[in-house]
C-alpha positions in Angstrom: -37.3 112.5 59.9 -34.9 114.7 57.5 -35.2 112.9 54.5 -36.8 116.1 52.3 -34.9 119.3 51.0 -36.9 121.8 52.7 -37.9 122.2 56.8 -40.6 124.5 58.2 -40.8 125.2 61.9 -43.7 126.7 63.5 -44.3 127.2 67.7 -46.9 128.4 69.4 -47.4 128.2 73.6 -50.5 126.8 74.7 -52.1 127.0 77.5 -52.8 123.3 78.8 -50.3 121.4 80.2 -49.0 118.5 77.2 -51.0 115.8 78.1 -54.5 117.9 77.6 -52.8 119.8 74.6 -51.6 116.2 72.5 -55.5 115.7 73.5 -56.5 118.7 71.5 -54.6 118.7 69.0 -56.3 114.8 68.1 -59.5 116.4 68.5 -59.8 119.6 67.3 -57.0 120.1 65.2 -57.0 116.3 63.5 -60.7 115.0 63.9 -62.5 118.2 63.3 -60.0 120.4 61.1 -59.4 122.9 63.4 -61.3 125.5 61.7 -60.2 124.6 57.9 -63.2 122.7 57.4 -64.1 119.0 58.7 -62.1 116.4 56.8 -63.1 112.6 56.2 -61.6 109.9 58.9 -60.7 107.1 56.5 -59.5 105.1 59.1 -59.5 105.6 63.0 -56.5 105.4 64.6 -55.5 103.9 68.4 -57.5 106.2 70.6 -55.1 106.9 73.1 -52.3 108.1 70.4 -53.9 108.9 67.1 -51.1 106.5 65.6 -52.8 105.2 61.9 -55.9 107.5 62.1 -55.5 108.3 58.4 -58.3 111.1 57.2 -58.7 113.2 54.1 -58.5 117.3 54.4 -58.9 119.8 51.9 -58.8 118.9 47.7 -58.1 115.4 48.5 -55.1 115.1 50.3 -54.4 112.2 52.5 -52.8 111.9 55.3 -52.0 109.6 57.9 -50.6 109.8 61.5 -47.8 107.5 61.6 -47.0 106.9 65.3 -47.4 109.1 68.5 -46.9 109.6 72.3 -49.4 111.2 74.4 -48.1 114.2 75.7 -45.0 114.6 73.5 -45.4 113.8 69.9 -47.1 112.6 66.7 -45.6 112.2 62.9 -47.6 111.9 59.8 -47.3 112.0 56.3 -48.9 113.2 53.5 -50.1 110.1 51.7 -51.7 110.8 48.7 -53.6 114.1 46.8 -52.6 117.0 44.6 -49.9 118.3 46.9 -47.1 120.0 45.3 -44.3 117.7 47.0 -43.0 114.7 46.1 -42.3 114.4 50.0 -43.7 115.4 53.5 -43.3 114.3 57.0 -44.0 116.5 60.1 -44.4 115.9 63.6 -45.8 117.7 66.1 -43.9 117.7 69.6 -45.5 118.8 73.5 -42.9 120.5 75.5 -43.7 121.4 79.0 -43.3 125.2 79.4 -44.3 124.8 82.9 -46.8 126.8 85.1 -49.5 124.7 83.0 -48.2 125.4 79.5 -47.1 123.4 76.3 -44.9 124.7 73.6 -46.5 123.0 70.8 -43.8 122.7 67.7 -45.1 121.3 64.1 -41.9 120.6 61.7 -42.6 119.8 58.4 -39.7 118.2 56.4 -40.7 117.9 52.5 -39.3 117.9 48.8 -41.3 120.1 46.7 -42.4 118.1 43.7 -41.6 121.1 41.2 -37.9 122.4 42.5 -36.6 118.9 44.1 
């Protein structure tokens, strides 16, 4: 996935085990914004993964789940839109923190368009 100049790494523990979390996330997070607003599904994706569900967020930006595994990861990439990169990729991984939990990690990987 390290193909940009730049990484960002963000965790945050849930509480669902990963299965139910990846399951979220798809939902709530992909289908219905998560709170930032509702964005367009251009394309549905397999149901079970999310891989090529491709939907449009925020000022136009497009974006597009490239492959996934239930339970322990998805990547996607920004497509298309007035993004300020010339590059991004991130995936999302589901790590069992046991007693029921996931630590959920998103890692972006990207080349801003500006400062290459």
């Amino acid at each position: 996935m390290d193909v940009g100049s730049r990484t960002v790494e963000v965790q945050q523990l849930v509480e669902m085990d990963p299965e139910s979390c990846y399951d979220a996330f798809l939902s709530k997070v992909w289908k219905e914004g998560g709170g930032l607003g509702t964005p367009k599904i251009l394309q549905e994706g397999d149901p079970v993964t999310g891989a090529d569900c491709v939907r449009q967020v925020a000022l136009g930006i497009v974006e597009h789940i490239l492959q996934g595994q239930r339970g322990d990861h998805l990547e996607y990439v920004i497509e298309d839109g007035p993004w300020p990169a010339s590059y991004n990729r991130a995936r999302v991984d589901f790590r069992s923190a046991g007693q029921g939990q996931t630590c959920v990690t998103w890692t972006s990987n990207f080349t801003p368009a500006l400062f290459g």
